[in-house]
N, CA, C and O atoms as a GROMACS GRO file, in nm:
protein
  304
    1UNK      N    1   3.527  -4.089   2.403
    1UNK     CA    2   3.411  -4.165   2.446
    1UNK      C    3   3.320  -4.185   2.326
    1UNK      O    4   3.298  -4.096   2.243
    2UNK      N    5   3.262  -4.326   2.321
    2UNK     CA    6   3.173  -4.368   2.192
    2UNK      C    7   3.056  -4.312   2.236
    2UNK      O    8   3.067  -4.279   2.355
    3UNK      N    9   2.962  -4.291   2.196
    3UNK     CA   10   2.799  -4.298   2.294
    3UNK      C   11   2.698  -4.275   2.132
    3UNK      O   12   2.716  -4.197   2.039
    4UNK      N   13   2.599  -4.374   2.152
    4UNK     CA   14   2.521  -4.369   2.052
    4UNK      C   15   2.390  -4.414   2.066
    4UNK      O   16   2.387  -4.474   2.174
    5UNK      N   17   2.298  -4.416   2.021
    5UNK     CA   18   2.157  -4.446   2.048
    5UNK      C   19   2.062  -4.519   1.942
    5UNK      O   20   2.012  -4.445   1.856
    6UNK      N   21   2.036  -4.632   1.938
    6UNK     CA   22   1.943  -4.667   1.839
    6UNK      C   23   1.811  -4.661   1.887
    6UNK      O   24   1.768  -4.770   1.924
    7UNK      N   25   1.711  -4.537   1.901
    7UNK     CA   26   1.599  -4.527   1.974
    7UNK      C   27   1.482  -4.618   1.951
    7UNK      O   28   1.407  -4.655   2.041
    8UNK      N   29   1.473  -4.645   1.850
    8UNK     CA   30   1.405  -4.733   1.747
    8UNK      C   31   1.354  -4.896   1.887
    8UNK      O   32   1.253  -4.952   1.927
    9UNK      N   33   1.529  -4.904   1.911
    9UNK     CA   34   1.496  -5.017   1.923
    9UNK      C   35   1.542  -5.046   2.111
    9UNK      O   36   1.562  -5.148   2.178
   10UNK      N   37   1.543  -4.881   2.145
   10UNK     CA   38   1.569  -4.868   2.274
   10UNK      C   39   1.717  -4.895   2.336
   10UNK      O   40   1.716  -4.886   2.459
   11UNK      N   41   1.810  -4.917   2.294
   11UNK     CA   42   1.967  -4.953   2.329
   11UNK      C   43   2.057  -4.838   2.263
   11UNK      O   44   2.049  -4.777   2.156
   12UNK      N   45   2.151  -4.833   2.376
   12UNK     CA   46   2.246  -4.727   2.364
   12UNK      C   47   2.389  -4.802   2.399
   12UNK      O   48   2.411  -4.893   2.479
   13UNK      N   49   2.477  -4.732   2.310
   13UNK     CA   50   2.603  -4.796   2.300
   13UNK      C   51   2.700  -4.701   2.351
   13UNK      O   52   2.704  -4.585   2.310
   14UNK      N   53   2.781  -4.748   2.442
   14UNK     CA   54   2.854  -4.664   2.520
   14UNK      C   55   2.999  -4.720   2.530
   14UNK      O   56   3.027  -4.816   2.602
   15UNK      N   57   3.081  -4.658   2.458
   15UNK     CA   58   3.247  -4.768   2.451
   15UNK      C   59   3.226  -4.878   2.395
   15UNK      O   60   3.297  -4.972   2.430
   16UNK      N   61   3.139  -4.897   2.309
   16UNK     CA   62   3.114  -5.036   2.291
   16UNK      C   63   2.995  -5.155   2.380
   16UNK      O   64   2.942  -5.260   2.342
   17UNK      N   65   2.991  -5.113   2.452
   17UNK     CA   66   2.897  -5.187   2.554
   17UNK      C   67   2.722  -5.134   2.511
   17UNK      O   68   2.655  -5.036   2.542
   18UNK      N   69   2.699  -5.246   2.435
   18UNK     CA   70   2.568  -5.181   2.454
   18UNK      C   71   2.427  -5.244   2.581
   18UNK      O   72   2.433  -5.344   2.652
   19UNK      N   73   2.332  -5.159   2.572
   19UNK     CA   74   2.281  -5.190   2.700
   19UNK      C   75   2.124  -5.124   2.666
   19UNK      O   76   2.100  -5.032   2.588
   20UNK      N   77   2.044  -5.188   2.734
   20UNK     CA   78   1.889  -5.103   2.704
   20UNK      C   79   1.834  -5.051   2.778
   20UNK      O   80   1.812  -5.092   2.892
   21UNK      N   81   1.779  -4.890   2.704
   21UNK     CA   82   1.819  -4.756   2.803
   21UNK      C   83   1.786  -4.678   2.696
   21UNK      O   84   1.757  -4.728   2.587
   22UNK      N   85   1.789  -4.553   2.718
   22UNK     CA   86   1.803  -4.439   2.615
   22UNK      C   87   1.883  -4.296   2.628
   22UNK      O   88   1.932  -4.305   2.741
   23UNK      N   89   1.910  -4.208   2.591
   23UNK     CA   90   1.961  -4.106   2.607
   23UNK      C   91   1.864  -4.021   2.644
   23UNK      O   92   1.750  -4.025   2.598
   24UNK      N   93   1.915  -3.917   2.755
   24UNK     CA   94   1.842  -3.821   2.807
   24UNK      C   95   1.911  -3.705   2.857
   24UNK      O   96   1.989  -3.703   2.952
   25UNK      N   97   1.871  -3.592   2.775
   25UNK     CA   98   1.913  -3.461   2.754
   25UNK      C   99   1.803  -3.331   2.774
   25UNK      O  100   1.786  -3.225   2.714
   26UNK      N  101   1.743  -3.392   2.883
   26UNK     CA  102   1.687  -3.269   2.953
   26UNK      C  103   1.767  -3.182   3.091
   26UNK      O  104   1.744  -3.068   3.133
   27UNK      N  105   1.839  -3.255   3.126
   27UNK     CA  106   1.909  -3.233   3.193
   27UNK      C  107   2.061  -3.281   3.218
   27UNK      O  108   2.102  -3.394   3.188
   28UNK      N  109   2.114  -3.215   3.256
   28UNK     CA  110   2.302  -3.265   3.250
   28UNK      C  111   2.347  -3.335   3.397
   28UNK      O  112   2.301  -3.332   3.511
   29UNK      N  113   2.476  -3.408   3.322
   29UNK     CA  114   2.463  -3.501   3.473
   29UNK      C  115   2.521  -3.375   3.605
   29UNK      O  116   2.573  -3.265   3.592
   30UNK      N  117   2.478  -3.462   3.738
   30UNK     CA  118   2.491  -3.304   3.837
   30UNK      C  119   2.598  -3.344   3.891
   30UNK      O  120   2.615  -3.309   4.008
   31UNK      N  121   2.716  -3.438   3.819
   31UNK     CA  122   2.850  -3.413   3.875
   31UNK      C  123   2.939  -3.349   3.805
   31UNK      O  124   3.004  -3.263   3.864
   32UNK      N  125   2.962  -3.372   3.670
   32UNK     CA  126   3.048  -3.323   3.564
   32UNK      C  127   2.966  -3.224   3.460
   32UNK      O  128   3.031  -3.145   3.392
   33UNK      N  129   2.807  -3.231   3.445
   33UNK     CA  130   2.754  -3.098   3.411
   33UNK      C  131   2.767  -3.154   3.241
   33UNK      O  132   2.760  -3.078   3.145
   34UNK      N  133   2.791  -3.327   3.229
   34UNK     CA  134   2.814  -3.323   3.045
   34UNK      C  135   2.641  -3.411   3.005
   34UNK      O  136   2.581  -3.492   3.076
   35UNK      N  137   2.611  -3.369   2.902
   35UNK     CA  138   2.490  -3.403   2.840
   35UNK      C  139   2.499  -3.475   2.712
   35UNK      O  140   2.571  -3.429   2.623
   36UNK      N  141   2.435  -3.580   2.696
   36UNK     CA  142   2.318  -3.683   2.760
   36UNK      C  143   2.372  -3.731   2.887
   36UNK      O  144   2.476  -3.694   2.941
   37UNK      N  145   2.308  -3.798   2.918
   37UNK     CA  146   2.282  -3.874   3.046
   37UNK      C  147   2.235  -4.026   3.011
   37UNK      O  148   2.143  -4.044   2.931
   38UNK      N  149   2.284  -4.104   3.059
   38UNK     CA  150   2.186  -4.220   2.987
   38UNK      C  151   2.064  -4.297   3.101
   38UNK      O  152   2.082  -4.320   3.221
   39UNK      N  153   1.977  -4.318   3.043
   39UNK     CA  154   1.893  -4.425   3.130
   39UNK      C  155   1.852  -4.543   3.086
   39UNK      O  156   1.781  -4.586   2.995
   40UNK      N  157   1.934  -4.598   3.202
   40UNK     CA  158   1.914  -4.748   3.199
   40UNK      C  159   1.876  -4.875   3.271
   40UNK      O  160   1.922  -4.919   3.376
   41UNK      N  161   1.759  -4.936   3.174
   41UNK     CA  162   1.625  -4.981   3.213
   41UNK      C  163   1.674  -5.072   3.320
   41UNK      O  164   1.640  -5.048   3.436
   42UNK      N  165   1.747  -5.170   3.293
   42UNK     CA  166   1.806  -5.276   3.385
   42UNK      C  167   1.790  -5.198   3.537
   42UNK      O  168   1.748  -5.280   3.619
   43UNK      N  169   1.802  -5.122   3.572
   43UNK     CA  170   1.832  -5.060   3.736
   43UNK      C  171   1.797  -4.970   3.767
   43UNK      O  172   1.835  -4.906   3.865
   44UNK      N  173   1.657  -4.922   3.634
   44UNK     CA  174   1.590  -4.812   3.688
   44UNK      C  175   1.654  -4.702   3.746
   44UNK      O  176   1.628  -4.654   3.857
   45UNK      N  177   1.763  -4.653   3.643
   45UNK     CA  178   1.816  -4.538   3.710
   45UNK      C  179   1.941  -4.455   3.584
   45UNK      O  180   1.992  -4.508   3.485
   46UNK      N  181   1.954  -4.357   3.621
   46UNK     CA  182   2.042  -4.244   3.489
   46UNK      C  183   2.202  -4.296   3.560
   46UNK      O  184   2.230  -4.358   3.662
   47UNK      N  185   2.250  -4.262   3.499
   47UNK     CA  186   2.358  -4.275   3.489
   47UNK      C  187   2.506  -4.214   3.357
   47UNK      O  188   2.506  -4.244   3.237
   48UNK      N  189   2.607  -4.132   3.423
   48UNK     CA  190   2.661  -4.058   3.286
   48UNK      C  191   2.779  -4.152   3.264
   48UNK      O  192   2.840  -4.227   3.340
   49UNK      N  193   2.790  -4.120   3.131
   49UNK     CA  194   2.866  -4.224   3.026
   49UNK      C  195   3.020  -4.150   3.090
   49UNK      O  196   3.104  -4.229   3.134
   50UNK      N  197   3.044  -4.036   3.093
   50UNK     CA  198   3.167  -3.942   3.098
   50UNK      C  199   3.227  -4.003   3.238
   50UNK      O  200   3.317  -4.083   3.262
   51UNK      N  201   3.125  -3.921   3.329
   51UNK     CA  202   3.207  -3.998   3.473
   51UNK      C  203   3.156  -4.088   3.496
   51UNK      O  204   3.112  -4.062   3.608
   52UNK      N  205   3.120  -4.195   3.471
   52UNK     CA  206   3.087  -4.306   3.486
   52UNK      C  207   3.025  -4.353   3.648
   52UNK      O  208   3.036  -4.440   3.734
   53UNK      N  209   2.968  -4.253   3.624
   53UNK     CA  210   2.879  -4.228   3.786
   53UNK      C  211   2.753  -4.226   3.771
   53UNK      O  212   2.708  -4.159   3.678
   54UNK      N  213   2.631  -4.327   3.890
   54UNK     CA  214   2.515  -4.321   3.880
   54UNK      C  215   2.475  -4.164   3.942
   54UNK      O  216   2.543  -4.117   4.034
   55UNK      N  217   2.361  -4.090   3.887
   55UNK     CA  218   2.293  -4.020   3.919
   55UNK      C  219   2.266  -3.975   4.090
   55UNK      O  220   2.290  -3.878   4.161
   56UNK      N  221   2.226  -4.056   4.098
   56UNK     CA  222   2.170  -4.069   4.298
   56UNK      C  223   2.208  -4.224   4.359
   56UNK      O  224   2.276  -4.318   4.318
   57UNK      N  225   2.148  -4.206   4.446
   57UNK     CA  226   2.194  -4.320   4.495
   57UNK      C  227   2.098  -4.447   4.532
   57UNK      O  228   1.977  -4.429   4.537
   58UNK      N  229   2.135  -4.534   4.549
   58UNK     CA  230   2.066  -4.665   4.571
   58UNK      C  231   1.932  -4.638   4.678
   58UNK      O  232   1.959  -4.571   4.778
   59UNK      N  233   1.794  -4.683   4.664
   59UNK     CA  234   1.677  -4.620   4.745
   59UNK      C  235   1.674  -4.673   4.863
   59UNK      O  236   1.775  -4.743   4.873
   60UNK      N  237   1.583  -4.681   5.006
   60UNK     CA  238   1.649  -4.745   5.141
   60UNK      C  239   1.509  -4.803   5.092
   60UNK      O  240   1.448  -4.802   5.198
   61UNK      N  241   1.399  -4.865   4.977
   61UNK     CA  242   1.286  -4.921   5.000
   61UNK      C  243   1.312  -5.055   5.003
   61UNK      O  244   1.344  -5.108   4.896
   62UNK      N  245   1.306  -5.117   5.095
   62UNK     CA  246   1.301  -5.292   5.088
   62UNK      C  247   1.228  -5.366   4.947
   62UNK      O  248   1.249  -5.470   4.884
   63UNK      N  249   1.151  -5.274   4.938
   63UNK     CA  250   1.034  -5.318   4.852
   63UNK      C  251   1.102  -5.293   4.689
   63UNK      O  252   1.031  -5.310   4.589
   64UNK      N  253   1.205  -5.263   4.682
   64UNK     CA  254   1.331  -5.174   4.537
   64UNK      C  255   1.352  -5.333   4.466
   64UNK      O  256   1.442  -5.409   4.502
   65UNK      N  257   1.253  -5.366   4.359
   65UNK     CA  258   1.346  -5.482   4.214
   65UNK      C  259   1.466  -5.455   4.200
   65UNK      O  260   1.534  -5.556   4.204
   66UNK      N  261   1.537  -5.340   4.181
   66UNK     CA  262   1.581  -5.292   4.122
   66UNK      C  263   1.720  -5.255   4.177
   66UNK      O  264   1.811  -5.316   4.120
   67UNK      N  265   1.760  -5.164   4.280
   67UNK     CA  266   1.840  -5.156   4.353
   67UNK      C  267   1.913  -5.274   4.448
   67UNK      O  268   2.034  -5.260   4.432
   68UNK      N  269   1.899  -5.335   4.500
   68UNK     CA  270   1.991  -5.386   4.516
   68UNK      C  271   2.086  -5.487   4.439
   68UNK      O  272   2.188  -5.527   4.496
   69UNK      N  273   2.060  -5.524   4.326
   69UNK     CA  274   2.104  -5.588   4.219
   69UNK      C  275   2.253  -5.510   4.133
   69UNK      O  276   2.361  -5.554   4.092
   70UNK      N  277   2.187  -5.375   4.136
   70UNK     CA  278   2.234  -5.262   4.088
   70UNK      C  279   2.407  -5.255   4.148
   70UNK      O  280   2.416  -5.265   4.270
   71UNK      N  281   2.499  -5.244   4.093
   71UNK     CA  282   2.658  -5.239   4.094
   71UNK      C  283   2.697  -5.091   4.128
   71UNK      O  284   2.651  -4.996   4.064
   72UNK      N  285   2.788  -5.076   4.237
   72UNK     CA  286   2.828  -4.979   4.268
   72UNK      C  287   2.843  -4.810   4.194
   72UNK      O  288   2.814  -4.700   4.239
   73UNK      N  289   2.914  -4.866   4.028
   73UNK     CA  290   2.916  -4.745   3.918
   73UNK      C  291   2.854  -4.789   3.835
   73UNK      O  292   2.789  -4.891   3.860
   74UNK      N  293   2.851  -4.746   3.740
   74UNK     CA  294   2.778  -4.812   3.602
   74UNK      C  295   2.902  -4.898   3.534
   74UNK      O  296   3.011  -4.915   3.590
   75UNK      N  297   2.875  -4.939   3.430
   75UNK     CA  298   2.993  -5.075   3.351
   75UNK      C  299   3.018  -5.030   3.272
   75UNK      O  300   3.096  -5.107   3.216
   76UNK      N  301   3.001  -4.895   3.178
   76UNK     CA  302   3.049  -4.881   3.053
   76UNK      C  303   3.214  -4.781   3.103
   76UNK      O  304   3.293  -4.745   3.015
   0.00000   0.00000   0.00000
């Protein structure tokens, strides 16, 4: 797995795919337990590069920009 971060300029590169977001290593993801984590701005939400699984899940607020737009796993 690639995973890299240009913080500078807010985008993180993951397999190649880059995307704007940042790395976040306060905590490990709570399926596979691997660190960073990435967050990414597009969908307001973490998501790990390894299992390629979002964090939590989609919110039930009608009122969500953000979620329903949002794709089942993440794309990298």
């Amino acid at each position: 797995m690639e995973l890299s971060e240009d913080e500078a300029n807010r985008v993180v590169v993951v397999n190649g795919t880059r995307l704007d977001g940042t790395l976040y290593d306060d905590e490990p993801c709570k399926f596979c337990g691997f660190t960073p984590i990435v967050y990414v701005d597009l969908y307001d939400a973490y998501a790990c590069p390894r299992c390629v699984r979002w964090q939590h899940g989609k919110r039930s607020d009608p009122e969500c920009i953000y979620c329903p737009g949002r794709p089942d796993s993440p794309w990298f």
